[in-house]
SERO-4910 file (N, C-alpha, C, O; in steps of 0.05 Angstrom, whole numbers):
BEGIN
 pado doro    nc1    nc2    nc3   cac1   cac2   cac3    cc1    cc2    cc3    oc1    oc2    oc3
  Unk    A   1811    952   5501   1820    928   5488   1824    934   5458   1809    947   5445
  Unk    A   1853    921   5447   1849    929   5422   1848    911   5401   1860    890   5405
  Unk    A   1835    914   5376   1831    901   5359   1840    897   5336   1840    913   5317
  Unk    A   1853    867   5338   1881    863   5311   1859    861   5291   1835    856   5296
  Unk    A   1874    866   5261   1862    865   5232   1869    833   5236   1888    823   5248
  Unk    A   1847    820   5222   1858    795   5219   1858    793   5188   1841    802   5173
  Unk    A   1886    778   5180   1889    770   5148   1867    752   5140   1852    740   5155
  Unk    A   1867    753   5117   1854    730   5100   1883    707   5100   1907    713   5101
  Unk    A   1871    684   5099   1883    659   5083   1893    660   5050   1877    664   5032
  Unk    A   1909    656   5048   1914    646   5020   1900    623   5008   1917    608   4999
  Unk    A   1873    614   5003   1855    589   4990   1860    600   4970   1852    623   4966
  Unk    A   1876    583   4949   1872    587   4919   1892    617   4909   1890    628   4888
  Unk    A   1901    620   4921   1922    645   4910   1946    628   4903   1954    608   4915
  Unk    A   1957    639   4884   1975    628   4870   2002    636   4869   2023    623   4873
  Unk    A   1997    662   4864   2021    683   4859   2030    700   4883   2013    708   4898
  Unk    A   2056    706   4888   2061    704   4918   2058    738   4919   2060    749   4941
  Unk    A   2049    762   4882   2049    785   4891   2014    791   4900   2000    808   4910
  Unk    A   2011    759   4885   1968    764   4896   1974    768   4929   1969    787   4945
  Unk    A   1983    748   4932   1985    741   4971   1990    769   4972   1973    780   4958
  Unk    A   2007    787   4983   2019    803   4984   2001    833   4990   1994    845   5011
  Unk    A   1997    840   4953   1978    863   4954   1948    854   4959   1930    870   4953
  Unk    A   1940    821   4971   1918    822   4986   1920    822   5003   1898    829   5012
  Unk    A   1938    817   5025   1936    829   5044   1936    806   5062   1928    809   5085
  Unk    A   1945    781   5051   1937    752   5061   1963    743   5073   1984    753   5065
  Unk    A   1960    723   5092   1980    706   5107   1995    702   5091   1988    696   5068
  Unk    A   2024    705   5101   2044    687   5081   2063    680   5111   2068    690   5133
  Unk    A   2070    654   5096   2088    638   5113   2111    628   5102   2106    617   5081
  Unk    A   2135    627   5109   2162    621   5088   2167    598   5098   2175    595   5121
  Unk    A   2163    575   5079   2169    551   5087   2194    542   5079   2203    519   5080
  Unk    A   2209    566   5071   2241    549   5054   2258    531   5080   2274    513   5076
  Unk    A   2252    540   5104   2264    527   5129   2259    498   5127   2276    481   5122
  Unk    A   2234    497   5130   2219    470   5126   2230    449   5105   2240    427   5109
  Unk    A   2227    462   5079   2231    452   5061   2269    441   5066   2272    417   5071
  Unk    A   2281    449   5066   2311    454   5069   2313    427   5090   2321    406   5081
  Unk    A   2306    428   5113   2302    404   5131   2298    378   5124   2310    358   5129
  Unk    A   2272    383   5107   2262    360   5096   2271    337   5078   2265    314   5077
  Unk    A   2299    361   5058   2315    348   5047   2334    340   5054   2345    324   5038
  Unk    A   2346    345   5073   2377    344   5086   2365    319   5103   2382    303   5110
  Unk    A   2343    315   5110   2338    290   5126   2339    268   5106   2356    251   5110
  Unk    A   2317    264   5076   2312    248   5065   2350    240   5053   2361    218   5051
  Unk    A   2360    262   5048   2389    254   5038   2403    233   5057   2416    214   5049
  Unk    A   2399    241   5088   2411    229   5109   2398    202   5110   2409    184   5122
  Unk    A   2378    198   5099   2369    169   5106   2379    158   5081   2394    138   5083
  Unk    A   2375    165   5062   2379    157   5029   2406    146   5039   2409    122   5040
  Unk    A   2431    166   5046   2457    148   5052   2459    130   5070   2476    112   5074
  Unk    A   2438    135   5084   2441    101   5112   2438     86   5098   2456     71   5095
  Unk    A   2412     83   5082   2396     64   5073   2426     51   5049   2429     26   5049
  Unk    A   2442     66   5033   2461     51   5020   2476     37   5039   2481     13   5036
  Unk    A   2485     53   5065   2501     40   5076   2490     10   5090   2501    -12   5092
  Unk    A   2469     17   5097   2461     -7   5103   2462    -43   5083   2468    -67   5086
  Unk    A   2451    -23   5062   2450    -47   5038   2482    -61   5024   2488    -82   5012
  Unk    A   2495    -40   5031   2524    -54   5030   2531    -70   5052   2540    -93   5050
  Unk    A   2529    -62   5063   2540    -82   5089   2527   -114   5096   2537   -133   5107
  Unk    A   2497   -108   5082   2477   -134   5081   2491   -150   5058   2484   -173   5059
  Unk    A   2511   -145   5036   2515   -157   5015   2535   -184   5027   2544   -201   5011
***
């Protein structure tokens, strides 16, 4: 049976070369992020269209 190294967590690391040369989890959230906006934009323009049409 073999035995993975497990990372540390990033609690409190700041700097992404701390993460890095410690040896800690990193996760790239720019996907996430990118989504998150392209959704809120997509509602932001319903939400006008909507309020025009209520006028």
């Amino acid at each position: 049976m073999s035995t993975l190294a497990r990372k540390k967590l990033p609690i409190g690391i700041q700097t992404f070369a701390d993460i890095i040369e410690g040896g800690y989890y990193y996760v790239d959230k720019a996907p996430l992020i990118h989504r998150l906006v392209e959704e809120a934009r997509q509602r932001w323009a319903w939400g006008i269209v909507v309020a025009l049409c209520s006028l």
